[in-house]
N, C-alpha and C positions, 0 to 999 in steps of 0.2 A: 636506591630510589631512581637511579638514573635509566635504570632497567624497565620500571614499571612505567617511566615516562614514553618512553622507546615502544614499550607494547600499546600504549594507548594511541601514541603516534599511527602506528599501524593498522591499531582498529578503526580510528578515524580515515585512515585512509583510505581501506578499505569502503568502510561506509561512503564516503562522499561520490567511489568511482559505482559500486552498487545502486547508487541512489540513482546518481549520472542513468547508469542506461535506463534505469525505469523511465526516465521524461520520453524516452524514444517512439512510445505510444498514451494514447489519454487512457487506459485502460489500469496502466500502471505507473501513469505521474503523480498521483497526489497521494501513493507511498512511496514512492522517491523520492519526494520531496522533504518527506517525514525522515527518510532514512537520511537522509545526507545533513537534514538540521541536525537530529541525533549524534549523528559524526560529528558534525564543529560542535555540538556540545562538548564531547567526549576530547577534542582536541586543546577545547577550552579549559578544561580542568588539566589536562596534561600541563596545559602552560603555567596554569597558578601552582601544582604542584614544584615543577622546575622553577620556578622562583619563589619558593618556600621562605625563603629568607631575607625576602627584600623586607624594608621599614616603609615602604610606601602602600599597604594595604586601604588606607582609607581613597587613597585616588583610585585605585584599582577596583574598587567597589562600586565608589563615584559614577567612576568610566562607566560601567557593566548599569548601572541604575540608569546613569544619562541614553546609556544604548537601546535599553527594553524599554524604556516612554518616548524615547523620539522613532523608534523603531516601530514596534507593535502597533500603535493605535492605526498609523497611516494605512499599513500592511491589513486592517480589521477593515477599516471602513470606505477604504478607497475603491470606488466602484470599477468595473472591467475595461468602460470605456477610458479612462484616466492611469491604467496601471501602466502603460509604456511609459507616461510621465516618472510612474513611483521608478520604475526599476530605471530611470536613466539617473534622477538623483539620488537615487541608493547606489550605485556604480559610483558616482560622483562623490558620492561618501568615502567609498572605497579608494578611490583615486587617492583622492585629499590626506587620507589617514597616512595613506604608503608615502606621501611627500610630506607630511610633518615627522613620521620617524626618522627619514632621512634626515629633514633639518635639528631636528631633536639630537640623533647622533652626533651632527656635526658639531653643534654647542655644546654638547660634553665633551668633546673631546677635542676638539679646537681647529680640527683637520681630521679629513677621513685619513689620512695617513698615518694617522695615532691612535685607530682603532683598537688597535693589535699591537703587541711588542713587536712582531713581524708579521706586517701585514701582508696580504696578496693582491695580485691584479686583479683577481675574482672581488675580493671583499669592496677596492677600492671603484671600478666598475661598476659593479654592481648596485652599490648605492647612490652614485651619480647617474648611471639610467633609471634607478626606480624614481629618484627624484624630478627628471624630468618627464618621465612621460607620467607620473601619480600626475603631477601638476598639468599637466596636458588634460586629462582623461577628467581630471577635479572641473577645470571652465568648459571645456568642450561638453562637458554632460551638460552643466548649469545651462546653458547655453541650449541645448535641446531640450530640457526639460521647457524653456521659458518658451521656443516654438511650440513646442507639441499640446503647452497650457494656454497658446494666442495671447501671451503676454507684451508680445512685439508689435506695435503699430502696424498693419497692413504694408501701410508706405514707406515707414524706413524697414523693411521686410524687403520690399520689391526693391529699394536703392539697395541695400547689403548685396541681395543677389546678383546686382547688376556691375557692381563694383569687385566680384570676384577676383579678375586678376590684380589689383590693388592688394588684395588681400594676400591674393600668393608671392605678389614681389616681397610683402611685409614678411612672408613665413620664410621666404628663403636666408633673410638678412638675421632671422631670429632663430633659425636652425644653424646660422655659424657663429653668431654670436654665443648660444648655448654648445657648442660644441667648444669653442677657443675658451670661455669660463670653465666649463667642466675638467677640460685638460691644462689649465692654470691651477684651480683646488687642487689637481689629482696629483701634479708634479711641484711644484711652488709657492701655493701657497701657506703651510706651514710655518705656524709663531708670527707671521706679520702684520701688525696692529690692528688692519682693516679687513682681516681673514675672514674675518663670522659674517662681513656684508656679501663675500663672495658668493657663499651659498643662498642668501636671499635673492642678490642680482639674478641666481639660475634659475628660483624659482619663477621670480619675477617673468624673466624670458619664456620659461617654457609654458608661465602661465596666458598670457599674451598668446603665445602659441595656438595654444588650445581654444581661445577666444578665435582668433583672426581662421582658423581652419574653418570652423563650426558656422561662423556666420553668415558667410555667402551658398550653406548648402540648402536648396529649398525644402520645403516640408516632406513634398515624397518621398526623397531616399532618407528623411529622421527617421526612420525604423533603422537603418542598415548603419547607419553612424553609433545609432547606440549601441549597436551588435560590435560594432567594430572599438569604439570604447569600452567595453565593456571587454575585449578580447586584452586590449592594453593597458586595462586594471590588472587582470589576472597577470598579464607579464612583468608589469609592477613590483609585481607584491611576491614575484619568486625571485626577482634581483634582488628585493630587502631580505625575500631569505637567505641571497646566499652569502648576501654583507654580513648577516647577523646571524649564520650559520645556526637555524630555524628552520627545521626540517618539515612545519604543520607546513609555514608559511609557502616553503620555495613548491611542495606538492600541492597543495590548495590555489596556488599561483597558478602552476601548471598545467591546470584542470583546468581551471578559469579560462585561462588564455588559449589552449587550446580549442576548446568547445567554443569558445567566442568567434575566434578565426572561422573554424569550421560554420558556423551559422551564419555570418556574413560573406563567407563565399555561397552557402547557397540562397543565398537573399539574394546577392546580386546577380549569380548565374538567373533567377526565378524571375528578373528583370532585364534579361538580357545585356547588363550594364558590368564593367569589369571595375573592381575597386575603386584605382585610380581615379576610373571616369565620373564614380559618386563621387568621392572625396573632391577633386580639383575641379569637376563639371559645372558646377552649381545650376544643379536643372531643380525644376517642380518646385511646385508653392507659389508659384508669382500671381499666379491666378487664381488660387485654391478657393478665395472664399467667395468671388464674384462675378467670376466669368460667367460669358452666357454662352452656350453651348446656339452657336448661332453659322457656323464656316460651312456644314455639313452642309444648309441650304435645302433640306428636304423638308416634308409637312410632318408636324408632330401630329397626332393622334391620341386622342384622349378616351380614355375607357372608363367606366364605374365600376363599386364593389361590386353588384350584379352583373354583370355582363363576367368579370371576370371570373366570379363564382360559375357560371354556367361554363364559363370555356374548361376552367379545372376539373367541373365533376365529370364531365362528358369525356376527360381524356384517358387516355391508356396511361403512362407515362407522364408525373409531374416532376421536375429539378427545378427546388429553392437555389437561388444564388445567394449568399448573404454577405453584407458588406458593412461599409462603417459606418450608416445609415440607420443600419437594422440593433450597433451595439448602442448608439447616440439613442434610440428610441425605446431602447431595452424590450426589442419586440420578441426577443426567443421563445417569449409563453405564449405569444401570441400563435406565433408561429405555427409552435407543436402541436395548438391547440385545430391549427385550420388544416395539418398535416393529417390527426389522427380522424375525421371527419372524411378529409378523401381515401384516406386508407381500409374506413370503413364503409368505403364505398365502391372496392374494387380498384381503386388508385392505386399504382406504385409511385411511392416519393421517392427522391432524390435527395441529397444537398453535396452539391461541388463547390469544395475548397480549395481557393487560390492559396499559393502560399504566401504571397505575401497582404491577401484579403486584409483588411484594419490595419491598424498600426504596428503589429508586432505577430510573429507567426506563432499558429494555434490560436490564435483571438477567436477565429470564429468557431475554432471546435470548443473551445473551454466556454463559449455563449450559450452553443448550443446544446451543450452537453448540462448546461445546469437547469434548463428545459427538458433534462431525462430524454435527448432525440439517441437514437440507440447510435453509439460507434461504428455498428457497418453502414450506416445509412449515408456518414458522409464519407465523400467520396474527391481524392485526391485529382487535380488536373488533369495528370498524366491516368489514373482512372476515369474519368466521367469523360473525359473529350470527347472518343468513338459514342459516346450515349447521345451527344445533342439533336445531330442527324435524325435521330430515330424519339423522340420527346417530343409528345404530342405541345406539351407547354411548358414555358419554363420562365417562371418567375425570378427576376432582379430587387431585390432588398437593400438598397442604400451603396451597391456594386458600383462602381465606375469605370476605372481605368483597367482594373484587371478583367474589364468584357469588352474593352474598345478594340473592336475589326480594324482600325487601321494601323493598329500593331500588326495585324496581318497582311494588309492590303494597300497601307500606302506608303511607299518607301520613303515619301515625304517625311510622314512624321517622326515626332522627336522619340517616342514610343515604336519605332516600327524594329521588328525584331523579337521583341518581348513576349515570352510564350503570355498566352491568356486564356481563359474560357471558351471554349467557342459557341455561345447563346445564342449569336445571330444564324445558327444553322440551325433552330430549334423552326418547327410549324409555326411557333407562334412562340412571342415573347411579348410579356407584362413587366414593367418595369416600373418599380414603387419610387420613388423622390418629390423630395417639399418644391423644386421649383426645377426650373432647364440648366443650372449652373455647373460649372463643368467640374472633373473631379479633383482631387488633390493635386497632381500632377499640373492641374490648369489647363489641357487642352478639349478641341470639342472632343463628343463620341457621337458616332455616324451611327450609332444601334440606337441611338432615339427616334430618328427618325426615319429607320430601315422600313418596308413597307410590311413585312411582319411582326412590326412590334407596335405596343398601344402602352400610352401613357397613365399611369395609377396616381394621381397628383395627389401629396397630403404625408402627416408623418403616418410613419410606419406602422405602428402598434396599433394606430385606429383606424388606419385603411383595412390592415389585414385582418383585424377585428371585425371591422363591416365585412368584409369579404366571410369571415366564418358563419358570422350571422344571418349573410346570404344564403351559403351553403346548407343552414339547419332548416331554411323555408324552403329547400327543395324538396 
């Protein structure tokens, strides 16, 4: 039997790494994604088979029942603009689970050093890192999930960010505290009476940890923290496998953590920002919801649906920018609908995707891909740039900070550096938003009030809507 567990292992693993590259284009992510569930299916039954003989089947049901009603329904109804939330406390799940195995080990057996009749540096290591960084990765997600749902007061928002280095003297003294507990369990603490608190005091610490990291960073780089949580889930959950010499776990882990890593380097190269600098920076958010795009000091300019229906139909060349604006107003039907009017009007459309556009990358393609807008239409940064120059017009959709020119232009700001869009080199730019307030990040953008550009006031799906309606009176 040990055999047929071994082969499923395989197939699974296979699957999860086949599934893996499908994500790499939208063309072939949403059977990838099919393929790699199928794999943890098929891993999942490995594992019930290999403990064929435990007497605990009714929890183990339990479990799998409690997983597919707290799992599924979210996963069904939770709409595109709110899924960065789902997948940071789903990771946050993940975290959680990999540090109560740990503890769960520890109280059977009273000490990770009684694991094994002869235990190893691997198996004992190994469960003392999954345990602290599970618990790390368990508050630090909670903790993003609660920004990214504005369940934080504005203003003790702004004080958290502000109190930053408070927060990193606390992680220093809580990264040696969790390392002196860990190497106490791992050498000493065996058989003595107060043993079993040991391993709570670590969780304790590194849960603490995971809070005090997460809450001085602002809302803009919570895309890249979850990337990066989500990388140290997966690393997790391969030191539990190799405590618990669990071969789905330590490759599943592997995967995980790898591709997580990989994604938040290029989130943060895509922001010009190096890890560290997100993580300990504590930039963006402080102004996210109320600033007013007021430093720049130039005249805004206000345009109507009309006016700017006439400037699109009459152009050679149109590029949609779509941002977090355009997922908040779930304008993509809108969109396609005002797209497929200029295209049957001798238009060429566009749509350039930032990557780190919304909250999480690919947001705006998975938007506008359920608007049926075709795959070669949108068009990656490092593709669409050399296009703006030459685009008679180019419409901004709830875009902000990934089209602010003074990531280009002024070495001042806190953004400068940071590859972007370049719209402000378009003939002419339209830029849709509910009011002048600035964008996630909190600082102005000078393309409001650049003298080629004209303000579309109003939410999204009804402005662009009028503007379509425009469009059919021509």
């Amino acid at each position: 039997m040990s055999y047929l567990v071994s082969v499923l292992y395989i197939i699974a693993f296979a699957m999860f790494i086949y599934g893996l590259s499908g994500l790499t284009g939208p063309k072939t992510a949403v059977r990838g994604n099919y393929i790699a569930a199928v794999g943890m299916f098929v891993a999942v039954v490995a594992v019930l088979i290999d403990i064929r003989d435990t007497d605990n089947w009714g929890l183990i049901i339990g479990g799998l029942a409690v997983g597919i009603i707290l799992g599924v329904p979210p996963a069904l109804k939770t709409k595109m603009t709110a899924m960065p939330q789902l997948v940071a406390l789903f990771n946050g799940v993940g975290g959680g689970t990999v540090a109560l195995i740990a503890w769960a080990e520890y109280l059977e057996s009273s000490s990770f050093t009684a694991l094994d009749d002869d235990p190893t540096v691997v198996m004992i290591v190994g469960s003392l890192f999954a345990a602290i960084i599970g618990s790390i990765s368990f508050w630090g997600s909670l903790v993003a999930f609660a920004k990214l749902q504005e369940l934080l007061n504005k203003n003790l928002e702004k004080k958290l960010v502000a109190s930053a280095k408070l927060f990193q003297l606390a992680n220093i003294v809580l990264v040696l505290a969790s390392i002196a507990i860990a190497v106490y369990i791992g050498i000493s603490a065996d058989g003595e009476p107060l043993a079993s608190w040991w391993i709570l005091a670590l969780l304790v610490a590194a849960g603490l940890m995971g809070l005090f990291v997460v809450l001085p960073i602002g809302g803009a780089d919570m895309p890249v923290v979850i990337s990066l949580l989500n990388a140290l889930t997966g690393l997790s959950a391969a030191a539990a496998g190799l405590a618990l010499n669990n071969q789905a776990m330590i490759v599943a882990g592997m995967i995980v953590g790898a591709s997580g890593t990989i994604l938040t380097n290029l989130m943060a190269k895509a922001m010009n920002r190096s890890i560290p600098a997100i993580v300990f920076g504590a930039f963006g958010g402080s102004e996210a919801a109320g600033g007013v795009a007021s430093a720049s000091g130039g005249t805004v300019k206000a345009t109507s649906a009309s006016d700017a229906a006439i400037q699109m139909a009459y152009a050679n060349q149109v590029i949609v920018v779509p941002g977090y604006g355009l997922a908040v107003a779930q304008a993509q039907h809108a969109v396609k609908e005002m797209a497929a009017l200029l295209e049957d009007r001798g238009v060429e459309v566009k749509y350039a995707i930032h990557p780190v556009a919304g909250r999480m990358p690919g947001h705006m393609n998975v938007l506008l891909a359920e608007a049926d807008v075709e795959y070669d239409a949108m068009k990656e940064m490092d593709d669409i740039n050399g296009e703006f120059s030459r685009t008679d017009v180019t419409i901004v959709i709830g875009a902000n900070d990934v089209t602010n020119p003074a990531a280009r232009l002024d070495s001042t700001s806190p953004i400068y550096g940071m590859p972007i869009l370049n719209v402000d080199q378009s003939k002419s730019v339209i830029v849709l938003k509910r009011s002048m307030s600035s964008g996630y990040a909190g600082i102005d953008n000078p393309l409001f009030t650049a003298d080629n550009t004209s303000m579309l006031f109003g939410d999204a799906k009804k402005m662009v809507s009028e503007v379509t309606e425009e469009l059919k009176a021509l």
